[in-house]
PDBQT receptor file of N, H, CA, C and O in Angstrom, charges set to zero:
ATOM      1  N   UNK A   1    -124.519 -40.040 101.889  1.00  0.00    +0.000 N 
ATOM      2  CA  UNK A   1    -124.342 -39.641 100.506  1.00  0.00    +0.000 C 
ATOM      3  C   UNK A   1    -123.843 -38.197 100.491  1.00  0.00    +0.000 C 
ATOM      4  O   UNK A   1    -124.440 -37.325 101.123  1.00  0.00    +0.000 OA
ATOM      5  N   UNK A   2    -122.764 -37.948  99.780  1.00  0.00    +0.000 N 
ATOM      6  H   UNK A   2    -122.279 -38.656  99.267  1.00  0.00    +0.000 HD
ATOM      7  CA  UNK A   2    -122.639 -36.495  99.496  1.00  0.00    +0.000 C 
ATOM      8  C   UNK A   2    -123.195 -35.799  98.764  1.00  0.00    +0.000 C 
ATOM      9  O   UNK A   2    -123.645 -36.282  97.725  1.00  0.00    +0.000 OA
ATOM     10  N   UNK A   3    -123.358 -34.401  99.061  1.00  0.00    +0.000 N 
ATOM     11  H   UNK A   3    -122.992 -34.009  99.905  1.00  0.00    +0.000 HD
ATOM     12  CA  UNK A   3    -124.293 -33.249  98.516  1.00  0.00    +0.000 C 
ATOM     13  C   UNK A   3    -123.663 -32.566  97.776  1.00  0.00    +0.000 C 
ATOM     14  O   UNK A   3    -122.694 -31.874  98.088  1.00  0.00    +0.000 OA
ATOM     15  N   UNK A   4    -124.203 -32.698  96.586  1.00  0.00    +0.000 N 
ATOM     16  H   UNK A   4    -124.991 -33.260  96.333  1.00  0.00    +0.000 HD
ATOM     17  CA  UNK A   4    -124.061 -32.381  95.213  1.00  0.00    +0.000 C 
ATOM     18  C   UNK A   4    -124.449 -30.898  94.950  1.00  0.00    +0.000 C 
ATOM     19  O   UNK A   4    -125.193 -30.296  95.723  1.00  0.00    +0.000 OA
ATOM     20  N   UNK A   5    -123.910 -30.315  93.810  1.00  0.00    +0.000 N 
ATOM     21  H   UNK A   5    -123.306 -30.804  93.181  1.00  0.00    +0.000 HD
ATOM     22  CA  UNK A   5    -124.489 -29.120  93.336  1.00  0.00    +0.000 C 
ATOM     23  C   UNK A   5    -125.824 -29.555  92.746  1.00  0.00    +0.000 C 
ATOM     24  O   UNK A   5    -126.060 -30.744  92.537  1.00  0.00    +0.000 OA
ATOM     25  N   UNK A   6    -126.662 -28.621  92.489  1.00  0.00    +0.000 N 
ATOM     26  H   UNK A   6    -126.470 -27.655  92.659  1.00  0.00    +0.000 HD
ATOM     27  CA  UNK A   6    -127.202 -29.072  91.404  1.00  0.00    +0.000 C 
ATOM     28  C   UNK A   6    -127.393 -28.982  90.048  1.00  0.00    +0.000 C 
ATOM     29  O   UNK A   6    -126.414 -28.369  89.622  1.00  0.00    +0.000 OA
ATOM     30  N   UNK A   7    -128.130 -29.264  89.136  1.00  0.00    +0.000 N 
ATOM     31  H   UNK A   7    -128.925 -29.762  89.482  1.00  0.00    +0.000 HD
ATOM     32  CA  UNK A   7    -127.642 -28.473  87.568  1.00  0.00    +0.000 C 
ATOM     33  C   UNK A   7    -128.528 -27.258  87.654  1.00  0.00    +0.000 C 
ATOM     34  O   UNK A   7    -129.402 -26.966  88.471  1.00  0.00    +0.000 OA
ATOM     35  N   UNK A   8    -128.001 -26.531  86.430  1.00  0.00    +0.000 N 
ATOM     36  H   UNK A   8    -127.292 -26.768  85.766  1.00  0.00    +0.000 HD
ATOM     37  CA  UNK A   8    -128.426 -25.279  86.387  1.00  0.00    +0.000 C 
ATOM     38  C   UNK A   8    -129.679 -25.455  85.387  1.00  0.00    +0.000 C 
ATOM     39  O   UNK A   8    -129.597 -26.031  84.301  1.00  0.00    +0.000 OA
ATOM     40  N   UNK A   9    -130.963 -24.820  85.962  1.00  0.00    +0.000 N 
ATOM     41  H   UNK A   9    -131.030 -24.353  86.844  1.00  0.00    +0.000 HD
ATOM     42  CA  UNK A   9    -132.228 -25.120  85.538  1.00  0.00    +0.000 C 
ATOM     43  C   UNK A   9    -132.636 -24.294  85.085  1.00  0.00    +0.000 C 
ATOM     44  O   UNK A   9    -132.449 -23.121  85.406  1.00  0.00    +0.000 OA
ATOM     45  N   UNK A  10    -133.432 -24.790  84.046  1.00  0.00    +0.000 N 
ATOM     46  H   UNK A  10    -133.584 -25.744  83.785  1.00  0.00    +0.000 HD
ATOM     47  CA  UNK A  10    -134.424 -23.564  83.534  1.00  0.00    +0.000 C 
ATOM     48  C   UNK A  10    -135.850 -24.043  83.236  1.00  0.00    +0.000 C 
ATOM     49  O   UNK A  10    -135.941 -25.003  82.471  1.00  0.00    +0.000 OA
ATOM     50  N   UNK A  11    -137.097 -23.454  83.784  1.00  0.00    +0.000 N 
ATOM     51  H   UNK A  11    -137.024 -22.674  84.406  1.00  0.00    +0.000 HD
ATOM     52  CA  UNK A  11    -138.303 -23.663  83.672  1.00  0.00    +0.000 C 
ATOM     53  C   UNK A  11    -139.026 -22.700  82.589  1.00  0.00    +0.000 C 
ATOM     54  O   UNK A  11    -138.937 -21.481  82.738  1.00  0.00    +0.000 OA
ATOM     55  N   UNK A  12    -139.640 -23.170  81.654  1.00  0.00    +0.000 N 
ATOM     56  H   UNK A  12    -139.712 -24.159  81.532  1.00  0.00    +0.000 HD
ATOM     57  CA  UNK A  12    -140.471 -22.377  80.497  1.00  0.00    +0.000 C 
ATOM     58  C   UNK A  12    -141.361 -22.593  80.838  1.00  0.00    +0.000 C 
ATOM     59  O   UNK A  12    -141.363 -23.726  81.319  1.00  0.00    +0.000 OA
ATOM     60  N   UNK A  13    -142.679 -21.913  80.917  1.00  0.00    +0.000 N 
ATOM     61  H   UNK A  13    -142.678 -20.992  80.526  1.00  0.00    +0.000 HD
ATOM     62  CA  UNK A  13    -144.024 -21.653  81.021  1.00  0.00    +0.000 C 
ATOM     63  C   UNK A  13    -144.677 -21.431  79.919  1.00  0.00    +0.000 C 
ATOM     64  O   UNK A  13    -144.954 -20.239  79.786  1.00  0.00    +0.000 OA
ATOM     65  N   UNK A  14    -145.128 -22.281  78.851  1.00  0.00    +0.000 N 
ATOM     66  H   UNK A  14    -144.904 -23.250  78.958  1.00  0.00    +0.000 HD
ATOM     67  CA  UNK A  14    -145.376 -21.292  77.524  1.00  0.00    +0.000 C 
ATOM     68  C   UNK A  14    -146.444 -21.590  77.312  1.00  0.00    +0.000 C 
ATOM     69  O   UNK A  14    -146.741 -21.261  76.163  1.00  0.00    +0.000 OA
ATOM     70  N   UNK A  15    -147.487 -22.216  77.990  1.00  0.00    +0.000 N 
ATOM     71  H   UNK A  15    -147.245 -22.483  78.923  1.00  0.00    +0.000 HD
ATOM     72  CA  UNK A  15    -148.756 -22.388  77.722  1.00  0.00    +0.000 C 
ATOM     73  C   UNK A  15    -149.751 -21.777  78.632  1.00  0.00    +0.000 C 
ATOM     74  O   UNK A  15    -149.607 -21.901  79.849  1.00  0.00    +0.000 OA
ATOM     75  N   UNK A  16    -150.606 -21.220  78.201  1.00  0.00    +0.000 N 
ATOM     76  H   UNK A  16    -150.722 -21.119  77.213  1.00  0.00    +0.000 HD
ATOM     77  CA  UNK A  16    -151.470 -20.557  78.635  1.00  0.00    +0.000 C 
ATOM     78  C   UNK A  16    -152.097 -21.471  80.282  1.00  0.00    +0.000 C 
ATOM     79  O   UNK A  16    -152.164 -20.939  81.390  1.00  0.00    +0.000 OA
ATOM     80  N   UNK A  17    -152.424 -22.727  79.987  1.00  0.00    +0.000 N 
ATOM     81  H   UNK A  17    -152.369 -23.160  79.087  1.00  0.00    +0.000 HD
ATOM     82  CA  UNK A  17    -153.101 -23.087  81.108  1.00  0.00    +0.000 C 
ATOM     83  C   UNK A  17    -151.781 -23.595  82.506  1.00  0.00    +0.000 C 
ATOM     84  O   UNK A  17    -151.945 -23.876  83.693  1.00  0.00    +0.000 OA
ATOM     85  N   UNK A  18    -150.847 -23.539  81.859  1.00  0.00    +0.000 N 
ATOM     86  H   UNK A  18    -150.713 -23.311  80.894  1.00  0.00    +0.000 HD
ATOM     87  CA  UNK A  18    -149.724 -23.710  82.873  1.00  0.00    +0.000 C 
ATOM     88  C   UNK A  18    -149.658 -21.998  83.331  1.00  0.00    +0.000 C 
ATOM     89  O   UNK A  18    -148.758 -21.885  84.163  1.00  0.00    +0.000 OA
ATOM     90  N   UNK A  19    -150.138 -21.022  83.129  1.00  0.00    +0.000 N 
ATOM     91  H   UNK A  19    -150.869 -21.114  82.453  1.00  0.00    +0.000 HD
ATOM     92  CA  UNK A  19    -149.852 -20.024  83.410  1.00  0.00    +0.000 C 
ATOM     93  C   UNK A  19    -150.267 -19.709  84.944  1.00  0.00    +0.000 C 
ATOM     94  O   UNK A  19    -149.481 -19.210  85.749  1.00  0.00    +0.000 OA
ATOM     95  N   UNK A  20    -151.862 -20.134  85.303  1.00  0.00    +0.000 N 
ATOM     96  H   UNK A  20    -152.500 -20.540  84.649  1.00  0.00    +0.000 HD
ATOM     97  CA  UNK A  20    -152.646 -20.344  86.417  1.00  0.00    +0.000 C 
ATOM     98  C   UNK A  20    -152.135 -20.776  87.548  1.00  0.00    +0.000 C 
ATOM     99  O   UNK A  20    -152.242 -20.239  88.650  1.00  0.00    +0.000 OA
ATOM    100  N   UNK A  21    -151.220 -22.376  87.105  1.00  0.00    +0.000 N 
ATOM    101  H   UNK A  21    -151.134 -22.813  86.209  1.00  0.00    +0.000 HD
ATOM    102  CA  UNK A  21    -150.504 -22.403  88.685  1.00  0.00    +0.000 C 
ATOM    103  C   UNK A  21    -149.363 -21.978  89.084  1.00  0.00    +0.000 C 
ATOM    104  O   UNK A  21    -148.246 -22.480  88.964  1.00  0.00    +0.000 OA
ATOM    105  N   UNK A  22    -149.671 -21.119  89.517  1.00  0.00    +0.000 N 
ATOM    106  H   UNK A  22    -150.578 -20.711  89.615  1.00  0.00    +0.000 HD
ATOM    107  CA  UNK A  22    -148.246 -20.213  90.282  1.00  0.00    +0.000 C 
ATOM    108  C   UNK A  22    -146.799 -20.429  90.692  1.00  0.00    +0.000 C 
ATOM    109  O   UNK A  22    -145.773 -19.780  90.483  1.00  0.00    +0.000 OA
ATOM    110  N   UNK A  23    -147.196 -22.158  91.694  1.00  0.00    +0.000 N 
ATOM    111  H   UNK A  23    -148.029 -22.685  91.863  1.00  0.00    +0.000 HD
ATOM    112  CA  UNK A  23    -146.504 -23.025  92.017  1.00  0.00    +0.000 C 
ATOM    113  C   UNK A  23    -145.881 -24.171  91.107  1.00  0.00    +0.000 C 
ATOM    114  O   UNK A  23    -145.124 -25.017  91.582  1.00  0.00    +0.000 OA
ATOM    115  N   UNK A  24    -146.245 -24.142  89.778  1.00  0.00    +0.000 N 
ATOM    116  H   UNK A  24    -146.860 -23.454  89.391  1.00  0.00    +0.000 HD
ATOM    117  CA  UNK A  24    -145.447 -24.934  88.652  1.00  0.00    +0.000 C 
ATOM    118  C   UNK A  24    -144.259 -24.991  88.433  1.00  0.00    +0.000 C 
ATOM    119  O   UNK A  24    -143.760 -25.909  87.782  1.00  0.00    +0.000 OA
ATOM    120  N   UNK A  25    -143.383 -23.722  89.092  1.00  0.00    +0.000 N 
ATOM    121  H   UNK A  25    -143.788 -22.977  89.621  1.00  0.00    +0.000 HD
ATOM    122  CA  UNK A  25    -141.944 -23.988  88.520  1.00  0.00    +0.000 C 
ATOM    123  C   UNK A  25    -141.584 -24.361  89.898  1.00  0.00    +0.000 C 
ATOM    124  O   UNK A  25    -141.019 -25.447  89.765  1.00  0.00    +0.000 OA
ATOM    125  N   UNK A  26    -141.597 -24.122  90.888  1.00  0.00    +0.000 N 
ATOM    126  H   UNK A  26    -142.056 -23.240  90.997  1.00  0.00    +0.000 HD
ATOM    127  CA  UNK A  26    -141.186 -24.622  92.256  1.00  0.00    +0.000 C 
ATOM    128  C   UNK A  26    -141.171 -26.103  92.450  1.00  0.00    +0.000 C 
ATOM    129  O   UNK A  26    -140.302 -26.887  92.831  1.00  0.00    +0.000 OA
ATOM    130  N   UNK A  27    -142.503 -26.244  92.040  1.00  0.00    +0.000 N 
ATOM    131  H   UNK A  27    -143.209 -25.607  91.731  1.00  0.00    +0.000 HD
ATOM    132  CA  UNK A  27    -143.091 -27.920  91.927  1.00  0.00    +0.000 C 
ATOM    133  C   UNK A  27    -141.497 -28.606  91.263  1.00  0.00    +0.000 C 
ATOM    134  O   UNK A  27    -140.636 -29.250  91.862  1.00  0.00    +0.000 OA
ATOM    135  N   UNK A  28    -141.549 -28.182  89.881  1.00  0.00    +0.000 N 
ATOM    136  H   UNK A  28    -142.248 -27.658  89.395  1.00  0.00    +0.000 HD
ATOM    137  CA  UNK A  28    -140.437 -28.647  89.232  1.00  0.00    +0.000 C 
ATOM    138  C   UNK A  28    -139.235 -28.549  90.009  1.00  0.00    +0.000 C 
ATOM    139  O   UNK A  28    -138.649 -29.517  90.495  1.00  0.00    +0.000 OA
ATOM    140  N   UNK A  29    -138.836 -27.178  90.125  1.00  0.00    +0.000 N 
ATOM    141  H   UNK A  29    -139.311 -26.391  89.731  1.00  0.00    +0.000 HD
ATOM    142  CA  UNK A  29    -136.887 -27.374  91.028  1.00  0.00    +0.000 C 
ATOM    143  C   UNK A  29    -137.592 -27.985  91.968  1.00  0.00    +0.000 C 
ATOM    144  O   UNK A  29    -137.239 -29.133  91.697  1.00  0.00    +0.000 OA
ATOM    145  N   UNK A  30    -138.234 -28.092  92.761  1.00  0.00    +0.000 N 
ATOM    146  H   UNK A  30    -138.521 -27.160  92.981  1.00  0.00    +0.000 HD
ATOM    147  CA  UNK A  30    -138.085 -29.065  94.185  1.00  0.00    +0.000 C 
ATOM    148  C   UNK A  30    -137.972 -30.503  93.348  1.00  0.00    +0.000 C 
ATOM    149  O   UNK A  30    -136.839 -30.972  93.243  1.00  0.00    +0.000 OA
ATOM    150  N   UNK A  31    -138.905 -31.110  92.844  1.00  0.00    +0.000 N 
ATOM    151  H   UNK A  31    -139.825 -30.729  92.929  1.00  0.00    +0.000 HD
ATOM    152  CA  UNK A  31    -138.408 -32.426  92.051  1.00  0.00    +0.000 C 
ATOM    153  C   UNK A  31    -137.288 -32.614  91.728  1.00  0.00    +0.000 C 
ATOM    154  O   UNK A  31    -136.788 -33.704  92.003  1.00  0.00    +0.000 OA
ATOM    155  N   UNK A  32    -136.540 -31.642  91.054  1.00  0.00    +0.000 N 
ATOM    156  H   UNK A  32    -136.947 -30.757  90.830  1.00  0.00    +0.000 HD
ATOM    157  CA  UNK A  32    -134.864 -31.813  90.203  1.00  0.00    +0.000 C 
ATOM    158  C   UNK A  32    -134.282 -31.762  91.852  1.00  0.00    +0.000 C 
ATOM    159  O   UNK A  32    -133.526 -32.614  92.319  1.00  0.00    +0.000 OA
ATOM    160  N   UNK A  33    -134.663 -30.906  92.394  1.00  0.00    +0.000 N 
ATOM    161  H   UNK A  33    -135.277 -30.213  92.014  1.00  0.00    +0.000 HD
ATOM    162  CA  UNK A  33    -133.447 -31.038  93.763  1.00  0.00    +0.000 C 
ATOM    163  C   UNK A  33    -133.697 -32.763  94.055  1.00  0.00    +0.000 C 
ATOM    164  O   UNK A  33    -132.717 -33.506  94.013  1.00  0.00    +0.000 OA
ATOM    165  N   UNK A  34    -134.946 -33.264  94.322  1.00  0.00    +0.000 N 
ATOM    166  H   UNK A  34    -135.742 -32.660  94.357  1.00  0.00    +0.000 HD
ATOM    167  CA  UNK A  34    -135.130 -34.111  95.129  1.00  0.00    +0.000 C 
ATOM    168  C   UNK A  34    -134.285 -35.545  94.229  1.00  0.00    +0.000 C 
ATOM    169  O   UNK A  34    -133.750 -36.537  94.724  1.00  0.00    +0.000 OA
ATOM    170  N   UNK A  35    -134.452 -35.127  92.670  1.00  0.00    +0.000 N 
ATOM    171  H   UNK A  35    -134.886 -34.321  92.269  1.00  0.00    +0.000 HD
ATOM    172  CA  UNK A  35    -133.992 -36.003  91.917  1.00  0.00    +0.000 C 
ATOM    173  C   UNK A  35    -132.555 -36.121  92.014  1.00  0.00    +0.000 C 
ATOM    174  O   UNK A  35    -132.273 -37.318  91.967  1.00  0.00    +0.000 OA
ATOM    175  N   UNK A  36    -131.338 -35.273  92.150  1.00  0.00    +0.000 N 
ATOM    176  H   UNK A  36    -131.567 -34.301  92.188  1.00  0.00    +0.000 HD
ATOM    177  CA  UNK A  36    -130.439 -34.754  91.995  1.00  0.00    +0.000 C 
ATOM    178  C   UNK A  36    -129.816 -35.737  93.590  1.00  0.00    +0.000 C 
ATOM    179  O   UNK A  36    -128.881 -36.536  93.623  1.00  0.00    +0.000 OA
ATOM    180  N   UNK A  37    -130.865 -35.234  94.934  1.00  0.00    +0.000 N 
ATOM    181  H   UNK A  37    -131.625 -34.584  94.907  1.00  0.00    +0.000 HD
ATOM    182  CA  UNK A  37    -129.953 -35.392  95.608  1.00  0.00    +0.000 C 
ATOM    183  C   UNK A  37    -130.164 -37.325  95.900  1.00  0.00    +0.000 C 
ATOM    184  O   UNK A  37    -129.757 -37.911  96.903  1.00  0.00    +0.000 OA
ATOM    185  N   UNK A  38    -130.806 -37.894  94.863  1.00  0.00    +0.000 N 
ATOM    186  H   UNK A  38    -131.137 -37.418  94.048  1.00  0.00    +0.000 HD
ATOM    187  CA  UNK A  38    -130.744 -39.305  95.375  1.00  0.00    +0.000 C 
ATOM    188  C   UNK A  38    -130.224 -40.358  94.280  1.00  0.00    +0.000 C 
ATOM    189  O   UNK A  38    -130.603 -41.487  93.970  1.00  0.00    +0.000 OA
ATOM    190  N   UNK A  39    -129.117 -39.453  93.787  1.00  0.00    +0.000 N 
ATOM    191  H   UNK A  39    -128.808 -38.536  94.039  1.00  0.00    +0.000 HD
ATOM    192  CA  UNK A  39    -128.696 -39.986  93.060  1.00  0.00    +0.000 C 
ATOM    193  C   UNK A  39    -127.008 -39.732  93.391  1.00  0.00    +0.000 C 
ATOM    194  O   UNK A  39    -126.695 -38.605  93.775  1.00  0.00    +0.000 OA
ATOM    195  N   UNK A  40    -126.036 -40.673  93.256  1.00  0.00    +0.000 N 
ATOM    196  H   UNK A  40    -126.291 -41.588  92.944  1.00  0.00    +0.000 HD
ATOM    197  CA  UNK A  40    -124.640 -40.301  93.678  1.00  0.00    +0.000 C 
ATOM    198  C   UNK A  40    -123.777 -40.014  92.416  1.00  0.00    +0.000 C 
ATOM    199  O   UNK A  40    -122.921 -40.737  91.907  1.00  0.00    +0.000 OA
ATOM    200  N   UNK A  41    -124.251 -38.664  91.998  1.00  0.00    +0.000 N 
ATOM    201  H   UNK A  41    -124.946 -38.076  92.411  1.00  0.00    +0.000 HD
ATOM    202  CA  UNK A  41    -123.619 -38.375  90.915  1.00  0.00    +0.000 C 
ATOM    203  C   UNK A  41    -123.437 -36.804  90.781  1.00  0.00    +0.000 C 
ATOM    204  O   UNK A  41    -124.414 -36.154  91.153  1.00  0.00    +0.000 OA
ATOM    205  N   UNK A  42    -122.072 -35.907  90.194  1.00  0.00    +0.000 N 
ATOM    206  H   UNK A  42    -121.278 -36.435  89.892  1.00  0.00    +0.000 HD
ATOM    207  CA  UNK A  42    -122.283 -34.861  90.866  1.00  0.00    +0.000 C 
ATOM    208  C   UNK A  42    -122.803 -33.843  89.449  1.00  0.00    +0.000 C 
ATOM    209  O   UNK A  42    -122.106 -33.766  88.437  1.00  0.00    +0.000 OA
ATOM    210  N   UNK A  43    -124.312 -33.012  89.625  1.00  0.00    +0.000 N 
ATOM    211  H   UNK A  43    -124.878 -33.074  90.447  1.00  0.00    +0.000 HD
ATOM    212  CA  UNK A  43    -124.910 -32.850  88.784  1.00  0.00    +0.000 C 
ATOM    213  C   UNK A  43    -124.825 -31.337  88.345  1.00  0.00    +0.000 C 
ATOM    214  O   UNK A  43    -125.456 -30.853  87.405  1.00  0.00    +0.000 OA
ATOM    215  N   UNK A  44    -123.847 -30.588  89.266  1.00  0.00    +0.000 N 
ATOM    216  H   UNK A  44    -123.335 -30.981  90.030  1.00  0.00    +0.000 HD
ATOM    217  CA  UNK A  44    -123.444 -29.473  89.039  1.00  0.00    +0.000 C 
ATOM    218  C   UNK A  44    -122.608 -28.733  87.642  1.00  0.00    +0.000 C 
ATOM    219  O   UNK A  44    -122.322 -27.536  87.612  1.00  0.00    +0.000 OA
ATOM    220  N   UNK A  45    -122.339 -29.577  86.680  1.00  0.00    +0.000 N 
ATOM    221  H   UNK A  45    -122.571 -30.550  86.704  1.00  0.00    +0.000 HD
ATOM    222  CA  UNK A  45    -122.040 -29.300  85.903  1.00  0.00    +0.000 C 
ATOM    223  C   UNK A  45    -122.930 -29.192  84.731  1.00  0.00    +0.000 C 
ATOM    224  O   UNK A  45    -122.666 -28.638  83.664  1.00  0.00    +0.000 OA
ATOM    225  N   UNK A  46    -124.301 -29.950  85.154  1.00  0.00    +0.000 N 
ATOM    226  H   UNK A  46    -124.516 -30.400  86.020  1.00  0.00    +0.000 HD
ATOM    227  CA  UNK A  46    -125.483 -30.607  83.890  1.00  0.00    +0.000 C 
ATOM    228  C   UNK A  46    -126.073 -29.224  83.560  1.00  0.00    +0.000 C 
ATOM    229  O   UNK A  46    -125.656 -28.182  84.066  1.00  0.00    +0.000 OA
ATOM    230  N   UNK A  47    -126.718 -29.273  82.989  1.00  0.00    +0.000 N 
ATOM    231  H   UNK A  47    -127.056 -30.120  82.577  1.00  0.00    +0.000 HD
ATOM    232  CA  UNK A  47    -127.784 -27.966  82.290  1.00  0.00    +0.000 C 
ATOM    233  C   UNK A  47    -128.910 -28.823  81.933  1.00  0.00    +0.000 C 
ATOM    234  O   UNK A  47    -128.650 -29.900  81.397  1.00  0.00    +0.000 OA
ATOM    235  N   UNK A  48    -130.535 -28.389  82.226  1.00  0.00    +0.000 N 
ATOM    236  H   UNK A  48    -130.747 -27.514  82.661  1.00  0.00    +0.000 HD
ATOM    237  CA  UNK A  48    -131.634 -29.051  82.047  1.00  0.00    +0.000 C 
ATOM    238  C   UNK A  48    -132.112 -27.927  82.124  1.00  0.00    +0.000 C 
ATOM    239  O   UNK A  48    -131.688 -26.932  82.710  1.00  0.00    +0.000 OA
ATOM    240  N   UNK A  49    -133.409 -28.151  81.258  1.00  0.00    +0.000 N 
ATOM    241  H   UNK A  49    -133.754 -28.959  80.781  1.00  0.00    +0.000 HD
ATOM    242  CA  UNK A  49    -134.511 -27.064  80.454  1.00  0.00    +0.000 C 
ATOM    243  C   UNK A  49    -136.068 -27.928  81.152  1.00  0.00    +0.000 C 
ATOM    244  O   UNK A  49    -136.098 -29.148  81.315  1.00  0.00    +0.000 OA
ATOM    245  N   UNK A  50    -137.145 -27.083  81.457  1.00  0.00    +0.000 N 
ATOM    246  H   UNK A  50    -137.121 -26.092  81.326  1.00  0.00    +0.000 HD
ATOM    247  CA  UNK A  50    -138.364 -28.296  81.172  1.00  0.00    +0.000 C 
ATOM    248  C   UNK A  50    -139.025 -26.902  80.902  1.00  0.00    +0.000 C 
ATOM    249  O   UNK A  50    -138.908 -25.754  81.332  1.00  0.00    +0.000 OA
ATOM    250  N   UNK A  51    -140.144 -27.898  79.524  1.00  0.00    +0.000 N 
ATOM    251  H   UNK A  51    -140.239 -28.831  79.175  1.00  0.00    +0.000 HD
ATOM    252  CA  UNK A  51    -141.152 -26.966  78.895  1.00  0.00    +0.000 C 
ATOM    253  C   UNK A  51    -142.199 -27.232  79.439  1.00  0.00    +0.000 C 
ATOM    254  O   UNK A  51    -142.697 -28.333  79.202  1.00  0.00    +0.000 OA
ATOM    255  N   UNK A  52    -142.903 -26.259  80.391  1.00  0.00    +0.000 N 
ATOM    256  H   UNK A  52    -142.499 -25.365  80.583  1.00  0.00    +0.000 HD
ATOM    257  CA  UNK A  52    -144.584 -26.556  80.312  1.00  0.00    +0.000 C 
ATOM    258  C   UNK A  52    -145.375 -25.930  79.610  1.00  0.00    +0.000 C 
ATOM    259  O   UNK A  52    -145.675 -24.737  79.656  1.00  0.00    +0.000 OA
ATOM    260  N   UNK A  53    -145.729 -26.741  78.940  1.00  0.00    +0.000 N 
ATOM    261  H   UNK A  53    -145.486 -27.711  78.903  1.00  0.00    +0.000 HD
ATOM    262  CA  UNK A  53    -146.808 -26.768  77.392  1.00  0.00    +0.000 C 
ATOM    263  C   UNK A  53    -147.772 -27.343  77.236  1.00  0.00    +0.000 C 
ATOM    264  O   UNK A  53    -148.178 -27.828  78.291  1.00  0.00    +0.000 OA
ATOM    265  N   UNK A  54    -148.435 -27.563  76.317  1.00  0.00    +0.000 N 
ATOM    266  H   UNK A  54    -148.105 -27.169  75.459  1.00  0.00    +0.000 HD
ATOM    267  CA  UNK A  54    -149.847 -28.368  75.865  1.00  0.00    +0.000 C 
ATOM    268  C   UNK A  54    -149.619 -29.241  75.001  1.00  0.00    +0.000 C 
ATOM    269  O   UNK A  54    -148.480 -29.582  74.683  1.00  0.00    +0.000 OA
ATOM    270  N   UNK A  55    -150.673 -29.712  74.511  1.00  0.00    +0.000 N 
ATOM    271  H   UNK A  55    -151.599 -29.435  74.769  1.00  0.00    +0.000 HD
ATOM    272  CA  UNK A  55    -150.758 -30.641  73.406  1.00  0.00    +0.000 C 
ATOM    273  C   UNK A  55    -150.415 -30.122  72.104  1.00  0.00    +0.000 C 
ATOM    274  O   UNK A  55    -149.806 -30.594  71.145  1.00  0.00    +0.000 OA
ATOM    275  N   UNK A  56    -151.134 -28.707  72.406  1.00  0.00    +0.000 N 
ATOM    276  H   UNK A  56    -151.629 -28.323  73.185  1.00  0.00    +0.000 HD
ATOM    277  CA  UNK A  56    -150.922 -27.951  71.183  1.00  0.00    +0.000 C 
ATOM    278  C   UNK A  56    -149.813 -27.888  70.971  1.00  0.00    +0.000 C 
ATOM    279  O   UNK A  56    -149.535 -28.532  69.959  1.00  0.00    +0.000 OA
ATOM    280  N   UNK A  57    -148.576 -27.193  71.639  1.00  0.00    +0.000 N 
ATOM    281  H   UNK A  57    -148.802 -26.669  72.461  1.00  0.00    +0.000 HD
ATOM    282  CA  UNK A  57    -147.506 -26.950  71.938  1.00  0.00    +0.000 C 
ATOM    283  C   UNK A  57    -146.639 -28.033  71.210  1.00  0.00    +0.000 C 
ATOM    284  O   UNK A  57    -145.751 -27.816  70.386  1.00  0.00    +0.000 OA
ATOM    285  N   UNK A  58    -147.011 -29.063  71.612  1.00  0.00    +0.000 N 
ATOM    286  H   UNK A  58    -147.733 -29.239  72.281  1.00  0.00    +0.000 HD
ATOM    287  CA  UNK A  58    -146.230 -30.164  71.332  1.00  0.00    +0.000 C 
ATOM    288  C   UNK A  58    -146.463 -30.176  69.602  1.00  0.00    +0.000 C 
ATOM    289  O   UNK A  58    -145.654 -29.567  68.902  1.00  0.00    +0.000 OA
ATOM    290  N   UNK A  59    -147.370 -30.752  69.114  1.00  0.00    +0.000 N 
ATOM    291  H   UNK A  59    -148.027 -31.246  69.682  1.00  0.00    +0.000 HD
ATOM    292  CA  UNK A  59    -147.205 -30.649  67.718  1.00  0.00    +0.000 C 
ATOM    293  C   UNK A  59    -146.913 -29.515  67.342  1.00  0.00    +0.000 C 
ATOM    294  O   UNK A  59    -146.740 -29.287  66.145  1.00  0.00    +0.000 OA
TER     295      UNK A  59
């Protein structure tokens, strides 16, 4: 399979108890990489956001 860019990411932290694990946004880009590279599609052009939030947050 060929190796793709990947999209350009952005991780938000906006909740207090996501604040604690340190390793939360890493967690995430390693997933998007891992997602990205098993898929045959080239993702270097995409733009993706992820919010970590609460319940509260959400409503």
């Amino acid at each position: 399979m060929t190796r793709h860019a990947l999209p350009a990411t952005e991780v938000l932290v906006v909740a207090d108890c996501w604040q604690a694990e340190t390793e939360a946004e890493a967690t995430v880009l390693r997933a998007i990489a891992a997602a990205a590279e098993s898929v045959d599609a080239d993702t270097g052009d995409a733009e993706l956001a992820v919010m970590l939030t609460d319940d509260a947050g959400i409503r």
